[in-house]
N, C-alpha and C positions, 0 to 999 in steps of 0.2 A: 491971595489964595490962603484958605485957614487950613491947617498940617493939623491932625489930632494925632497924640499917641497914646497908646494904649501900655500902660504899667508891666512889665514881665512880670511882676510876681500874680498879677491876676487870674494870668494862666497856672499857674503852681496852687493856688489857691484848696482847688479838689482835691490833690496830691497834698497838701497838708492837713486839709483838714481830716483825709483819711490817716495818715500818718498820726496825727494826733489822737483819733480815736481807737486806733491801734496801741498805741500808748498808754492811753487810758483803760483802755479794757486789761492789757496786760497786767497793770497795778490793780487793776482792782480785782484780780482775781489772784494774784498775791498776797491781798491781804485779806481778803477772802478767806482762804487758805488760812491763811496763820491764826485768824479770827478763831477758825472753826474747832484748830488746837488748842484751843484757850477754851471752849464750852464743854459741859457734862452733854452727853447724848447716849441714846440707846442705841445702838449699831446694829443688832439685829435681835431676834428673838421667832422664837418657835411653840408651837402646840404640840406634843408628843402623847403619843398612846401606848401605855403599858399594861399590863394583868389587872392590875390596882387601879387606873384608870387615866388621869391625863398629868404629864409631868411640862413643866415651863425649863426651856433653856434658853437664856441670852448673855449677851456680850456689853456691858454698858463701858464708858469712855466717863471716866472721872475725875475732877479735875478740878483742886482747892485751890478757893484766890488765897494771896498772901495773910489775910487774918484768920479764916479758918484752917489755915494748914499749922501757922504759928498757935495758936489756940491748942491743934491736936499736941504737938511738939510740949505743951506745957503740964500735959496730963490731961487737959480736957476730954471727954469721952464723947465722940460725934455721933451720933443716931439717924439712921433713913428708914425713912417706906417706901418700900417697893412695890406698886400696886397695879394691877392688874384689872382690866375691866373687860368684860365678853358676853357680849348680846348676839341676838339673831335677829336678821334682819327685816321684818313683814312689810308686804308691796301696799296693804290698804289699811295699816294701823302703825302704833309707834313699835320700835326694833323691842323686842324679848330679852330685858336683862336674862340673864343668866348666872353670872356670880360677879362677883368682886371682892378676889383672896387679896391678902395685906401681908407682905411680907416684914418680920424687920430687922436689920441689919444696922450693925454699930463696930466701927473701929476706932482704937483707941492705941497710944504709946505707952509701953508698961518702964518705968524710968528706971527699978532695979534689972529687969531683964536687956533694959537698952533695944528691947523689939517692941514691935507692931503687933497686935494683937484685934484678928478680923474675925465679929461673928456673924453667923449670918445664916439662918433657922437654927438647926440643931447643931451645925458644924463650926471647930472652933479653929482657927490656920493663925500662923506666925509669920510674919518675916521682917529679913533685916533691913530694907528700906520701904521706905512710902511709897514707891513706884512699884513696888511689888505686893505691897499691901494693898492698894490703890485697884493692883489688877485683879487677885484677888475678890475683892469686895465687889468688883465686877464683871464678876464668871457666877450665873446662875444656873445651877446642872441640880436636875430630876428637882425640880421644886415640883411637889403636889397640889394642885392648883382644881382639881376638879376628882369627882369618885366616877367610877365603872356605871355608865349608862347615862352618865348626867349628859352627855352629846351625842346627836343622833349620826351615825357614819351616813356619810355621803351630804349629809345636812350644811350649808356654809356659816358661818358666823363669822362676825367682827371682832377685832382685837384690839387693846392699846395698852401701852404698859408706859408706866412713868417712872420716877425715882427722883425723891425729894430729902431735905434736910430738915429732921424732924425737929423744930428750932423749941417746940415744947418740954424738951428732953435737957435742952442747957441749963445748966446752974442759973438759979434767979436773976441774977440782975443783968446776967447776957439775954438771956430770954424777955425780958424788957425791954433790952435795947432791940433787939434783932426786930423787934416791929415795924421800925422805922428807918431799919438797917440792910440795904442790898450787901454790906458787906459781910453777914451772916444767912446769905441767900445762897441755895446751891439747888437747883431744881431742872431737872431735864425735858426736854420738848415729847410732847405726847407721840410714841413712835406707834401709828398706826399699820393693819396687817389683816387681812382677811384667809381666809383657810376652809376647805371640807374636811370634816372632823375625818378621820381614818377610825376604822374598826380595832377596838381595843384585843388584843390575841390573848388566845385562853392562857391560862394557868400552865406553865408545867405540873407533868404529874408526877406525886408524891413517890417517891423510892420505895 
């Protein structure tokens, strides 16, 4: 008479493999995570309607590798654009540019004031660490991005906004190198966003 046995662990087999891919998924959405603290992104952003016409507010997440922050620390002056694209969308031809405003924004370490100094349009902010200069440089509040009638209310359009490290802006021979350098690479993923423009509200009247 031939006896076969069968392995116990064969039957466990499901039950590890799920175990293991339970595992797996765990890490990898740890480091996921941690990954995604480490990238520049746009978190959110908005189209607003004023007297004047349309103002851009967003929130970007920014975030220097170790040579460009060392670079900023030595007096280097960092330059971005912030840039903006907004079309409409047509069902039997290509989408209707519309504009594309260019913001630019530059921070830099002032060595006798020992602070951070953030520009960025026409407003000039300070502070005492890089994580607050950092936040700072990305808080965009009432950028003017379009005039009164350039969008039609009720009309939808498309959005995207980016923000890059203007690498033409460095001293020569870093701007040479940064061509063939990720290490003087900072550029954010296109945050796309669609919207019906809202009706811009009159004017207060004059006193």
């Amino acid at each position: 008479m031939m006896v076969f046995f069968t392995p116990c662990c064969a039957r466990t087999d499901p039950a590890l493999r799920w175990l293991a891919g339970l595992l797996l998924a765990c890490w990898l959405g740890v480091a996921g995570n941690a990954l995604a603290g480490d990238i520049s992104a746009v978190r959110q952003a908005t189209v607003v309607a004023t007297p004047q016409g349309y103002v851009l507010d967003a929130d970007i997440d920014i975030v220097l590798n170790p040579t460009l922050e060392d670079a900023l620390n030595r007096g280097i002056n960092l330059h971005f654009l912030l840039k903006l694209e907004l079309t409409r969308p047509r069902n039997w031809w290509f989408d209707e540019g519309i504009a594309e405003p260019v913001r630019k924004m530059r921070i830099y370490y002032h060595l006798l004031l020992r602070r951070y100094v953030v520009e960025s349009g026409y407003t000039t902010q300070t502070a005492a660490t890089l994580s607050e200069a950092l936040a700072l440089l990305g808080r965009v509040d009432n950028w003017q991005v379009l005039e009164r009638g350039a969008l039609k209310a009720g009309q939808r359009y498309d959005a995207r906004l980016r923000l890059r490290l203007d690498t033409a802006q460095l001293p020569k021979p870093l701007s040479i190198g940064a061509v063939t350098s990720d290490k003087w690479e900072l550029v954010t993923p296109w945050y796309d966003w669609s919207f019906e423009a809202p009706a811009t509200p009159l004017s207060p009247p004059l006193p």
